[in-house]
C-alpha positions as CSV (number, residue, x, y, z in Angstrom):
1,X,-2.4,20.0,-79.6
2,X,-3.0,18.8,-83.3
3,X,-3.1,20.6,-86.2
4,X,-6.4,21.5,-86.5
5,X,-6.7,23.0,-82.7
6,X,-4.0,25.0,-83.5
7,X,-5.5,26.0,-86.6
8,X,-8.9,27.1,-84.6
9,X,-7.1,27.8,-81.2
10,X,-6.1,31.5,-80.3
11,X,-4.3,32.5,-77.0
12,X,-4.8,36.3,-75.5
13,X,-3.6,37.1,-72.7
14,X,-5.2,40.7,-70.9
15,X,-3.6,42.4,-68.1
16,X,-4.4,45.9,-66.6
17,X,-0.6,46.7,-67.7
18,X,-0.1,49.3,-69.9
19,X,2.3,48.4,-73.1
20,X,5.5,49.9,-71.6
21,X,4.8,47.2,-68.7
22,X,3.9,44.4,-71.0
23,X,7.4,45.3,-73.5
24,X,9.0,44.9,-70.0
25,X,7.6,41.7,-69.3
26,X,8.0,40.1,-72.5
27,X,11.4,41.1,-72.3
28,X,12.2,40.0,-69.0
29,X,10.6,36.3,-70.1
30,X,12.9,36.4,-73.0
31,X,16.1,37.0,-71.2
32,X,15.1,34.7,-67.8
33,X,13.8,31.9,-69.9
34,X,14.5,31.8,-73.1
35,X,11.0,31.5,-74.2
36,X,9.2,33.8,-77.2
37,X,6.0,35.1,-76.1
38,X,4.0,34.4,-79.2
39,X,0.3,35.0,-78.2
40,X,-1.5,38.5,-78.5
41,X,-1.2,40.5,-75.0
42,X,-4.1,42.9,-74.5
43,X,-3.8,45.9,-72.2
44,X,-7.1,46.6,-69.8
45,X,-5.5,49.6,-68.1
46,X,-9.6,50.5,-66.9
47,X,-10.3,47.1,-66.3
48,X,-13.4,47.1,-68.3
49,X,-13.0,43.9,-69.9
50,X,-11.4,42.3,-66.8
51,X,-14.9,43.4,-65.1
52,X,-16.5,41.9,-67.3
53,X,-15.7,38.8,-66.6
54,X,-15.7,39.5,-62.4
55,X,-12.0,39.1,-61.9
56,X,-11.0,42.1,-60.8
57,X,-9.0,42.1,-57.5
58,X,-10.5,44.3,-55.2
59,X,-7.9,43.3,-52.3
60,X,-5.2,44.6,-54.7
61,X,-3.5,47.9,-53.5
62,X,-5.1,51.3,-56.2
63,X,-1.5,51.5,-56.9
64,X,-1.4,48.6,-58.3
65,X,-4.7,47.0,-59.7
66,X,-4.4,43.3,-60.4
67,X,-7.4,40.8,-62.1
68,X,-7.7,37.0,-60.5
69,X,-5.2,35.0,-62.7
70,X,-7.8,33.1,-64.9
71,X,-7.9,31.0,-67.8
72,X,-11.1,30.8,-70.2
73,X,-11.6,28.8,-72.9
74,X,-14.4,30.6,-74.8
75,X,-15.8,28.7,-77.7
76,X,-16.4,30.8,-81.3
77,X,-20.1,31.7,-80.1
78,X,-18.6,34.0,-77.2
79,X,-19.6,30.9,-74.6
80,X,-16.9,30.3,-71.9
81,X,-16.7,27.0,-71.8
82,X,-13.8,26.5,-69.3
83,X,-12.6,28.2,-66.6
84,X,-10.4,28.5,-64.0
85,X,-10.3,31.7,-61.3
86,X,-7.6,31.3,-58.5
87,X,-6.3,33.7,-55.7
88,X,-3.1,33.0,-55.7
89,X,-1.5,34.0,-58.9
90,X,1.1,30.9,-58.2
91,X,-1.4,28.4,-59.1
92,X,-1.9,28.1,-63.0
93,X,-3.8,25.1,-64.8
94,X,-1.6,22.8,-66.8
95,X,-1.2,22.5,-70.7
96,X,-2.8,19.3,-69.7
97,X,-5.9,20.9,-68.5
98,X,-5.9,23.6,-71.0
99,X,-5.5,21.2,-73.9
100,X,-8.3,18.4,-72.1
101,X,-10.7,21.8,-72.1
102,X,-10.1,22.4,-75.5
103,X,-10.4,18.8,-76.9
104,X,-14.4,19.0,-75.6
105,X,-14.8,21.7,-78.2
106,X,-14.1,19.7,-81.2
């Protein structure tokens, strides 16, 4: 990513975790991998925005509510642009996808 994308790039993350949870996981991240989690984590307890978008889990156990893992790359209109919706929360796109996603905004 160059400069500029960075410049005009935000990440945000939303989960239906409340902040405790999110702390924890932040937390946990820091200590198993070493890694900073430096993008903006928004908590969707109601799911409203995660509705929104239509990717709520409805298979997901009421005690534990879950969204889709997705990735969206909305442009600065409000237009998703990209996306990518998957089942299984194991399968993530690549920076490489992400960044390829990105570069068609420009």
């Amino acid at each position: 990513m160059d400069e500029d994308q960075k410049a005009n790039t935000e990440i945000i993350a939303v989960s239906v975790d409340g902040v405790e949870k999110q702390k924890m996981m932040i937390d946990r991240v820091m200590m198993e991998y070493e890694i900073e989690v430096d993008f903006t984590l928004l908590t969707d307890v109601d799911h409203r925005v995660i509705d929104r978008y239509g990717i709520f889990n409805e298979m997901a156990p009421e005690t534990q509510p879950i969204p889709h893992p997705t990735t969206l790359v909305i442009d600065k209109e409000g237009v998703i642009r990209w996306r990518m919706t998957e089942i299984d929360y194991r399968v993530r796109p690549t920076n490489k996808d992400i960044l390829a996603a990105l570069s068609v905004l420009d």
